[in-house]
C-alpha positions in Angstrom: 108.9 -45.0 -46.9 108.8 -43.2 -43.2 105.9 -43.0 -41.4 105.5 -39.1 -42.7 105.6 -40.1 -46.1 103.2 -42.5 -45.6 100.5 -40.0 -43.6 101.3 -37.6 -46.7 100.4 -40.0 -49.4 97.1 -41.1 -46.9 96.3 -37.5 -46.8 96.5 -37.4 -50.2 94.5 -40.0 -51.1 92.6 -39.1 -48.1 88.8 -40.2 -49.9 89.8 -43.2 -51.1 90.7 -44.3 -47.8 87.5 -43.1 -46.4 85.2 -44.8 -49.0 86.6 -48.3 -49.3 86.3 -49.2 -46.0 82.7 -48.0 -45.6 81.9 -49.7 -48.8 83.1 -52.9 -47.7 81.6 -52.4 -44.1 78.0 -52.2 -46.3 78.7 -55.1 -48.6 79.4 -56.9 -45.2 76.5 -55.7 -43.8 74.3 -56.6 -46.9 75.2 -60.4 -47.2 75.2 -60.8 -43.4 71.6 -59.6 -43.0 70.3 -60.9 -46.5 71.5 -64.1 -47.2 73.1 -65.8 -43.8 70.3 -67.0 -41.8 69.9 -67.2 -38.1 71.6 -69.4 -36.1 69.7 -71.1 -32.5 71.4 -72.8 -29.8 69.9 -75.4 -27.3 72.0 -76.9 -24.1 71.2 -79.8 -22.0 73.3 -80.4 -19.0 74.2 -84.0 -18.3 75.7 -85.6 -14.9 78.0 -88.6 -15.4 76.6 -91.7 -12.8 79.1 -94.1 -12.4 78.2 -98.0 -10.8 80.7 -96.6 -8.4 78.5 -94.1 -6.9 75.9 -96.6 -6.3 78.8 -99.4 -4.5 80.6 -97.1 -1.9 79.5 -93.9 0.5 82.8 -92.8 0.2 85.1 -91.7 -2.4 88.4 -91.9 -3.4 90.8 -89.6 -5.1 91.6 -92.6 -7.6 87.5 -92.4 -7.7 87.1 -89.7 -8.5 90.1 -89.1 -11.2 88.9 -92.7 -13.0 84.9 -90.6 -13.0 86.4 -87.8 -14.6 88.0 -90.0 -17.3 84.7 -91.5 -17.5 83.0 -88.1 -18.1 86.0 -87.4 -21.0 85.1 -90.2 -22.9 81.1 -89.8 -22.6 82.0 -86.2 -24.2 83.9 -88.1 -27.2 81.7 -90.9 -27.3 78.6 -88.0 -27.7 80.3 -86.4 -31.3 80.0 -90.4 -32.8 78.5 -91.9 -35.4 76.9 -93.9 -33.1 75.2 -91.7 -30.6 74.5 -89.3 -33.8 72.9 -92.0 -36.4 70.9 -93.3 -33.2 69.4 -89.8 -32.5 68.8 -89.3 -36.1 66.6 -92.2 -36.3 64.8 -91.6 -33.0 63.8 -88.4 -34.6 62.5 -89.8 -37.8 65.9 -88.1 -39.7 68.7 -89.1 -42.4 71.2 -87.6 -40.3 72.1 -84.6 -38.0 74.3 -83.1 -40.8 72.7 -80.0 -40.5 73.0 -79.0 -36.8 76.2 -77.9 -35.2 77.0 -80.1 -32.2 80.1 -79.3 -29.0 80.3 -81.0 -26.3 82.0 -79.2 -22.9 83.1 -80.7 -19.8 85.2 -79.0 -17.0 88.0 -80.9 -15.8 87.0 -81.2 -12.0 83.3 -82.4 -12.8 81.4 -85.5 -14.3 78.5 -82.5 -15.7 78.1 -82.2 -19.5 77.2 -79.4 -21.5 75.7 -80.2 -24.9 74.9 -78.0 -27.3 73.5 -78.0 -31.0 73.0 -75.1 -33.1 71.0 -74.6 -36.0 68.5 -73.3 -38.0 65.2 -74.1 -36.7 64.7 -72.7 -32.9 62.2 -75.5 -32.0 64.4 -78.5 -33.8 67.4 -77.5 -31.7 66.0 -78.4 -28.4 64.3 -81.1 -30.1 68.1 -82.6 -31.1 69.6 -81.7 -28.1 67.2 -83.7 -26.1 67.2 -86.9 -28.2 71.3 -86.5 -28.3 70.9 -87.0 -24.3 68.5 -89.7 -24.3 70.3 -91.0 -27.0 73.9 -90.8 -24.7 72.6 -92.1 -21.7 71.6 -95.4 -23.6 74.8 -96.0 -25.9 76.9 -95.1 -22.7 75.1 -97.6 -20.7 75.7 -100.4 -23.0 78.8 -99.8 -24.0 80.7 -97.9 -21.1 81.0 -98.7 -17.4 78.4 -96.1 -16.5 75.4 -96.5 -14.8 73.4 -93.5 -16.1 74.1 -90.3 -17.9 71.3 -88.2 -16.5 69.7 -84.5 -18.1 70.1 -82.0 -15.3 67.7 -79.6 -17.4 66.1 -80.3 -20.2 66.4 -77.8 -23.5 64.4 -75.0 -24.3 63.4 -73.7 -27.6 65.7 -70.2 -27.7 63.5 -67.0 -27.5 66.5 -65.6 -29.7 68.8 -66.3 -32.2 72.6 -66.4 -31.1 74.2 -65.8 -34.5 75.7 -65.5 -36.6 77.9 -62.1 -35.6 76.6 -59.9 -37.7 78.5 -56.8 -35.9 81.9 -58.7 -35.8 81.5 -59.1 -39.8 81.0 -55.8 -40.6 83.6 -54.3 -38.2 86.1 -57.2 -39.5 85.2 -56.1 -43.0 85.7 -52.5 -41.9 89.2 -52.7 -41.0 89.8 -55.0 -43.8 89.1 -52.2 -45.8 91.2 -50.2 -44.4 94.3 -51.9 -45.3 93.1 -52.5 -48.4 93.1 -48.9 -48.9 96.3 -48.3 -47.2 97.8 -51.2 -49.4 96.4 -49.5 -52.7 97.8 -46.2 -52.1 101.4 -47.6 -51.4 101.1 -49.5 -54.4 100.1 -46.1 -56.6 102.8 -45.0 -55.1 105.6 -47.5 -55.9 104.2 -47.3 -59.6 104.2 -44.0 -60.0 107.6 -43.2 -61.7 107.3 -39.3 -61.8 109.7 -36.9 -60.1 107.9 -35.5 -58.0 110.3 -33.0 -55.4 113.7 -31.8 -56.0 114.9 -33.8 -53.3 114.2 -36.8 -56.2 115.7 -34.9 -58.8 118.9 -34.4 -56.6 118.6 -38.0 -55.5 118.2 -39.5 -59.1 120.7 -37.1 -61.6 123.1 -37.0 -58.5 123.6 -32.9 -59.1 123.1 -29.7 -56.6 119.7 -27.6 -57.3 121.1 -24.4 -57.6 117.6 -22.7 -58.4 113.9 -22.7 -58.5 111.3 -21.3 -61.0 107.9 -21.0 -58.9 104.5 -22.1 -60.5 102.3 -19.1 -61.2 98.8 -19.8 -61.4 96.6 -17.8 -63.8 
């Protein structure tokens, strides 16, 4: 099928290919604003103090490499059990199942970005503070850190940052599309009838040698 064909049949079909994809655009729309719930984020920023720091004035490139390792593995060491079931129980919960947690570091730095999302705006900042506390502890006992100190503290957000409602709905949009597109090719491979001479000629392998027109009324 050329490109031609393929406009023709579009053209054809031409409401079909309008209506699905607004239809699905609105079912998108629907579910997105009725049943998903809004999401809230809370960051705390964190600064990796190694005993290093504390030992020396000055610092070394092999310093500053073996910090930055450091800060690495205080980002894993946030997303386990450990630092999560401690936080949990500081907070009086069964566990932090319901709250979204990532953990960002830049590779030049020893600062921390921590954030949780969930449902609640005010238990969000709630978790993300605990999960710092929480940090600074289990890194202190069980890593060669000397403190894992909260820049700023969390916030309960004024606003919710998801979920992407707009992305949805244009995702289901031109989802539609396609669908549509994919439909009327498939009518089209189905549909056995001869439907030009060219596909008589094509099919019976014989000349046209005339034409009766259709007269209307």
């Amino acid at each position: 099928m050329t490109l031609l064909e393929l406009i023709k049949l579009l053209r054809k079909h031409l409401k079909l290919v309008i209506a699905l994809p607004i239809a699905c655009a609105i079912a998108m729309a629907a579910f997105a604003w009725l049943f998903l719930p809004n999401q809230y984020s809370a960051s705390v920023s964190m600064y990796v103090l190694t005993k290093s720091d504390s030992e020396s004035s000055g610092v070394s490139n092999t310093d500053l490499t073996a910090s930055q390792m450091l800060t690495n593995d205080v980002a894993a060491l946030i997303e386990r059990d450990r630092v999560l079931s401690d936080a949990a129980s500081a907070l009086h919960m069964d566990s932090l199942a319901g709250y979204d947690i990532k953990v960002t570091s830049a590779t030049t730095t020893r600062v921390l970005t921590l954030t949780v999302t969930g449902e609640s705006a005010q238990s969000v900042a709630i978790v993300a503070n605990q999960l710092a506390a929480t940090t600074d502890n289990v890194a202190q006992e069980a890593m060669d850190v000397r403190a894992v100190n909260a820049i700023d503290k969390a916030v309960e957000p004024a606003a919710p940052s998801g979920p992407p409602r707009a992305m949805y709905t244009a995702v289901a949009f031109l989802a539609g599309i396609f669908l549509a597109v994919a439909i009327v090719v498939l009518i089209d491979m189905v549909n056995t009838r001869v439907r030009s001479a060219e596909e008589a000629e094509e099919l019976l392998g014989l000349p046209i040698i005339g034409r009766i027109p259709t007269i209307k009324g």
